[in-house]
C-alpha positions in Angstrom: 23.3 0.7 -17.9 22.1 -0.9 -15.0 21.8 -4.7 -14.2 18.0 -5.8 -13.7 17.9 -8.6 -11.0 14.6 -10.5 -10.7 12.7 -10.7 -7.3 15.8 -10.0 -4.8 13.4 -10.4 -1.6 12.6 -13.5 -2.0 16.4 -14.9 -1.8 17.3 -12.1 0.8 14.5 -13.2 3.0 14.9 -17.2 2.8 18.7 -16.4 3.7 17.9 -14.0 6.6 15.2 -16.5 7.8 17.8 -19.7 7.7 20.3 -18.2 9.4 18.0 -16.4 12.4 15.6 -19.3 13.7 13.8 -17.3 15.8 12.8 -15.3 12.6 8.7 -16.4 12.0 7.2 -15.5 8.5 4.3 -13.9 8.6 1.4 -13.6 5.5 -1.8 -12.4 5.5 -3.1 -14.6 2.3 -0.8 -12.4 -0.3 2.3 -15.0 0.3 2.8 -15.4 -3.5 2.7 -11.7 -4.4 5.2 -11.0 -1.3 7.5 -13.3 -3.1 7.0 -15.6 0.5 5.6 -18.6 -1.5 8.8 -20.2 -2.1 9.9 -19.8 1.6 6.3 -21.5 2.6 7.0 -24.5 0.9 10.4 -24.7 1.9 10.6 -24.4 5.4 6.9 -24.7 6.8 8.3 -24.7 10.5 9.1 -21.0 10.5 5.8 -19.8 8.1 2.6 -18.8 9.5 -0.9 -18.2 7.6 -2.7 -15.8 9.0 -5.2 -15.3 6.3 -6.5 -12.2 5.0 -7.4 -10.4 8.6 -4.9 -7.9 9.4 -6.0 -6.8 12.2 -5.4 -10.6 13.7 -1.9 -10.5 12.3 -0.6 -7.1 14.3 -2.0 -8.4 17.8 -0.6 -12.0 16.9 2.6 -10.5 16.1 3.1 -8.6 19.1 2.2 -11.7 21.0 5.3 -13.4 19.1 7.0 -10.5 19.6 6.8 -10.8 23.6 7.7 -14.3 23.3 11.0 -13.7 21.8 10.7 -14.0 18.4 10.9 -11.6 15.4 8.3 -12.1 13.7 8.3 -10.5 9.9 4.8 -9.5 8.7 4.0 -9.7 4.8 1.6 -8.0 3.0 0.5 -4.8 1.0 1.3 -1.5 2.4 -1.7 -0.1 2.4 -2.8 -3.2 4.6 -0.1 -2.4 7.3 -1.8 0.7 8.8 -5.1 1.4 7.1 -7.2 -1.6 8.6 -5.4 -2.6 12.0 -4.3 0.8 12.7 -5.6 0.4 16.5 -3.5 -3.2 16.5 -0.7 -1.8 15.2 -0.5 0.9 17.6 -1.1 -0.8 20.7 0.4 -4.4 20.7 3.0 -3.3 18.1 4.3 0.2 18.6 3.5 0.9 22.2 5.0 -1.8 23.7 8.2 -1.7 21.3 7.4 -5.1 20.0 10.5 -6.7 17.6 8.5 -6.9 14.3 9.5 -6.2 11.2 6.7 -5.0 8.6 7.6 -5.8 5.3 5.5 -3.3 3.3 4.5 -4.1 -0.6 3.4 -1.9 -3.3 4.5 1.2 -2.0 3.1 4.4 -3.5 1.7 3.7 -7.3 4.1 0.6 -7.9 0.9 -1.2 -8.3 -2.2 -0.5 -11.0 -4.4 -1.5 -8.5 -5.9 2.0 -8.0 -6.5 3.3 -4.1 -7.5 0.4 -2.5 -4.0 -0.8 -3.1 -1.9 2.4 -3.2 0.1 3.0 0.4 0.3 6.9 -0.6 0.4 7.9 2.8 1.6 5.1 4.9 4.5 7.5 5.9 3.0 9.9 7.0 1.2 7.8 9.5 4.3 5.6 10.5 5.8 8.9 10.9 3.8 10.3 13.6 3.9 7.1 15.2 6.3 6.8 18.8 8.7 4.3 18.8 8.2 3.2 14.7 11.6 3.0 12.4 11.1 3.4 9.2 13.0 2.1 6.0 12.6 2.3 2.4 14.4 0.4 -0.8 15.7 2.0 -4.0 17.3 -1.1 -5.7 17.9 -4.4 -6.0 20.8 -3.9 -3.7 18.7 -1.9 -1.1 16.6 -5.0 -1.1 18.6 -7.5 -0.5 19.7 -5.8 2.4 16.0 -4.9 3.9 16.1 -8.0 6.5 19.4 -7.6 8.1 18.7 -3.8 8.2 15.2 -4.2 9.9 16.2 -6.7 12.0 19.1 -4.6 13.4 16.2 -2.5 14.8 15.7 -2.6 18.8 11.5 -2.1 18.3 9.3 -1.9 15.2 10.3 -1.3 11.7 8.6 -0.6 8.8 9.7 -1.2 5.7 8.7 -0.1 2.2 9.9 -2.7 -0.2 9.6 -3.0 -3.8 9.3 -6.3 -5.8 9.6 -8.3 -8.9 12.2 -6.9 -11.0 14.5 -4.1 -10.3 17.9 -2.1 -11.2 20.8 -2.3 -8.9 21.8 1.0 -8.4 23.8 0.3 -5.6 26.9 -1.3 -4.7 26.6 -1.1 -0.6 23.6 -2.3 1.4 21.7 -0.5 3.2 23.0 1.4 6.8 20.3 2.6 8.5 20.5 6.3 9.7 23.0 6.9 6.7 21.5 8.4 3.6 23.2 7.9 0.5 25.4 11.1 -1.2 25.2 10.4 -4.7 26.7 13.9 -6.4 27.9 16.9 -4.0 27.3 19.8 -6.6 26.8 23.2 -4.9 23.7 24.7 -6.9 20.4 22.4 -6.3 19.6 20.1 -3.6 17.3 17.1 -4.6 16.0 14.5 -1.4 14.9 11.2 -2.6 13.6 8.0 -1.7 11.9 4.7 -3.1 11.7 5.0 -6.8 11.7 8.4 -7.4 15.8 8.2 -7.2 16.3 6.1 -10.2 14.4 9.7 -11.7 16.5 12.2 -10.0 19.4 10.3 -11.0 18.2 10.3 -14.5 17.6 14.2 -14.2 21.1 14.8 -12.8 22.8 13.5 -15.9 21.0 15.6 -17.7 21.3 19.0 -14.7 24.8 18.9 -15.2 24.6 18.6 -18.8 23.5 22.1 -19.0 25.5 23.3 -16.2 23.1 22.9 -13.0 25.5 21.8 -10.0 23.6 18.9 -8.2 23.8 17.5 -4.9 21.4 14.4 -4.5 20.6 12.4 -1.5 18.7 9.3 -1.4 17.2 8.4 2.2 16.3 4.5 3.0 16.1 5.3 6.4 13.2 7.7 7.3 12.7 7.4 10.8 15.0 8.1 12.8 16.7 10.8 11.0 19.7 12.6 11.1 18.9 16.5 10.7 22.4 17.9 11.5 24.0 15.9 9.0 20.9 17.0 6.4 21.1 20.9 7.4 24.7 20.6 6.7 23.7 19.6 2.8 21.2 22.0 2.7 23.7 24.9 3.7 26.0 23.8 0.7 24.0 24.6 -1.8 23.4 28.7 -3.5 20.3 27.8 -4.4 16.9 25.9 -3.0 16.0 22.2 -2.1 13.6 19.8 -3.9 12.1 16.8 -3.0 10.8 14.2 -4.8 8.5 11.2 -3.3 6.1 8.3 -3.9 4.1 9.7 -1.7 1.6 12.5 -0.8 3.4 15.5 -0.2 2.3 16.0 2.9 3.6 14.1 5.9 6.5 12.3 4.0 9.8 13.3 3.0 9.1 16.8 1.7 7.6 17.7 4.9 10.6 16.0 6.6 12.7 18.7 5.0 10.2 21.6 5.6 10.4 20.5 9.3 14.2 20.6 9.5 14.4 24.2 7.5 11.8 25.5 9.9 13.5 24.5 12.7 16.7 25.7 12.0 15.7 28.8 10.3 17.0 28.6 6.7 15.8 31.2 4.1 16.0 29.3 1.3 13.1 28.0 -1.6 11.8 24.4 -0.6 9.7 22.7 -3.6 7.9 19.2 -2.8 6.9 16.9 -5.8 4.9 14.0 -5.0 0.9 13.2 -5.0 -0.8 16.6 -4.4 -3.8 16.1 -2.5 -5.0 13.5 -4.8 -5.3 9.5 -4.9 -3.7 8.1 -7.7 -6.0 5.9 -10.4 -5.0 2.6 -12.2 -2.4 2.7 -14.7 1.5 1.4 -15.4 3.8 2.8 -13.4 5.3 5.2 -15.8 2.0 6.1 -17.3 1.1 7.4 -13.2 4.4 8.7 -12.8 4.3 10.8 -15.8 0.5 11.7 -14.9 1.1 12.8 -11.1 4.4 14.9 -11.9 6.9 12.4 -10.3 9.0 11.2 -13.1 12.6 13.0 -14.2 11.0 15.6 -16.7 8.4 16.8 -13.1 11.8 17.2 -11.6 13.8 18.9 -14.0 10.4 21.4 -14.3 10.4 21.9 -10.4 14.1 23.0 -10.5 13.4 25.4 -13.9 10.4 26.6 -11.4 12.7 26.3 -8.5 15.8 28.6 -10.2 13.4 30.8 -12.0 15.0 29.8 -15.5 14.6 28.0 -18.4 16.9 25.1 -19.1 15.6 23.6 -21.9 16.0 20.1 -20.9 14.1 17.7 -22.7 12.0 14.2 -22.8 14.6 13.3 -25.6 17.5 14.7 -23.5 15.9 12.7 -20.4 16.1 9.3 -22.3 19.5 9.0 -23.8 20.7 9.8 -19.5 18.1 6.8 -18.5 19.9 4.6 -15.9 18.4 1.6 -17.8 16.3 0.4 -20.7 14.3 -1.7 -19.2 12.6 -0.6 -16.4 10.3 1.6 -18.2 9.2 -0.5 -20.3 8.7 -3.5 -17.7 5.5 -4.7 -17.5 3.2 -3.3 -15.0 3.0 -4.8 -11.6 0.2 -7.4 -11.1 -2.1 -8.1 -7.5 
């Protein structure tokens, strides 16, 4: 059973910060629900308010950014890209600024309905020059978001999860290195974010009834590395499914359609994530369960995928959960 740790960014960032001086943090008037307010009172000298205008925040940040600092911007995801996307662009992106965008409340890890939901943050980050992107899975992942990002020569942005989490992990994160966590020869299942603590749910139970499964779980995004991914994808008999907190389009499903069309491979590609749809308010298991992007969606994709029944079961699904708390931990507050 996995070990819950309790807000893991707000430790990893106060360490990162102390030991970098020329690390600034950023908050655009969400600095208790980025898990920042600690650090603010703390160590004022390297904490700026911007206040809630976003827009302000990118161009300021580019500024810092040319002066020689690394400036790390906190706030919700959806608040990254949606309102300063013109900021972001040109004083961020465009000139290769050093800042680091820490991302909140990726996907539906929030109940606060669209407004607050970054469905499709990667798909925009994606198509943007010069933008790395990173994503957490864990605890461990998170602890290791600031030393990751700031190894980056340019922007990075991240999509970080907060509050309280599992560590799946025992390595931190290397960017451009996704993790292989089972080499079966059958089924191949891409993950990222939360949707791996379902797939590796879903393997347990795979294997159970004799479905091979290799499973990959990418925190870095952007840049990627397609020749060591096509060589995973040519292991395996059978097709590739992805799984995502994310619309399906323009994330990591597409990543994969992208690298299979471009290296012509014949083989069955299935993408779960939001379909064309913005998610409503709810926990996150009661969305994840209602969008198709929990372990039983995945084990149904791969019956759909294979063409066969396997009989796999909610029941079945529960007694191979990687903990017993998650699901049943509260649902994330503004």
């Amino acid at each position: 059973m996995a070990e819950m740790v309790s807000r893991p960014y707000e430790r990893a960032f106060e360490k990162h910060a102390l030991a970098n001086p020329d690390v600034l943090c950023l908050s655009a008037d969400l600095t208790s629900s980025c898990e920042i307010d600690k650090f603010r009172d703390d160590h004022p000298d390297q904490f700026l308010s911007l206040g809630m205008a976003e827009q302000n925040m990118m161009s300021f940040a580019g500024g810092l950014g040319l002066a020689g600092y690394r400036p790390f911007i906190h706030t919700f995801g959806v608040f990254t890209y949606r309102r300063p996307y013109d900021q972001l662009m040109a004083s961020i992106a465009y000139p290769r600024r050093k800042v680091r965008i820490m991302g909140f409340l990726p996907g539906i890890t929030t109940p606060g309905g669209m407004t607050h939901q970054a469905i499709e943050d990667i798909s925009v980050m994606r198509s943007m020059p010069n933008m790395t992107i990173l994503e957490t899975g864990d605890a461990t992942e998170v602890e290791s978001i600031c030393e990751a990002a700031d190894s980056i020569d340019g922007p990075v942005y991240c999509r970080v999860l907060r509050g309280s989490m599992p560590r799946l992990f025992d390595t931190p994160i290397v960017v451009g290195q996704m993790r292989e966590l089972s080499l079966g020869s059958d089924i191949l299942i891409v993950t990222a974010g939360i949707s791996t603590e379902e797939a590796m749910r879903a393997t347990k139970a795979l294997e159970g009834v004799g479905v091979s499964v290799r499973h990959l779980h990418l925190n870095t995004i952007k840049p990627f590395d397609a020749a060591a991914m096509l060589d995973h994808i040519n292991s395996v008999k059978g097709g590739v499914i992805t799984l995502e907190n994310h619309v399906t389009e323009g994330g990591i499903g597409s990543l994969m359609a992208e690298i299979m069309a471009d290296n012509g491979v014949g083989k069955k590609l299935k993408r779960l994530g939001l379909n064309d749809t913005y998610a409503h308010g709810g926990s996150r298991a009661y969305l994840m369960r209602y969008y198709g992007l929990d372990a039983l969606a995945l084990t149904q994709g791969i019956e759909d995928l294979m063409g066969e029944r396997l009989g796999i079961t909610e029941k079945d699904l529960a007694e191979a959960r990687v903990d017993a708390v998650h699901s049943l931990a509260k649902a994330e507050g503004l």
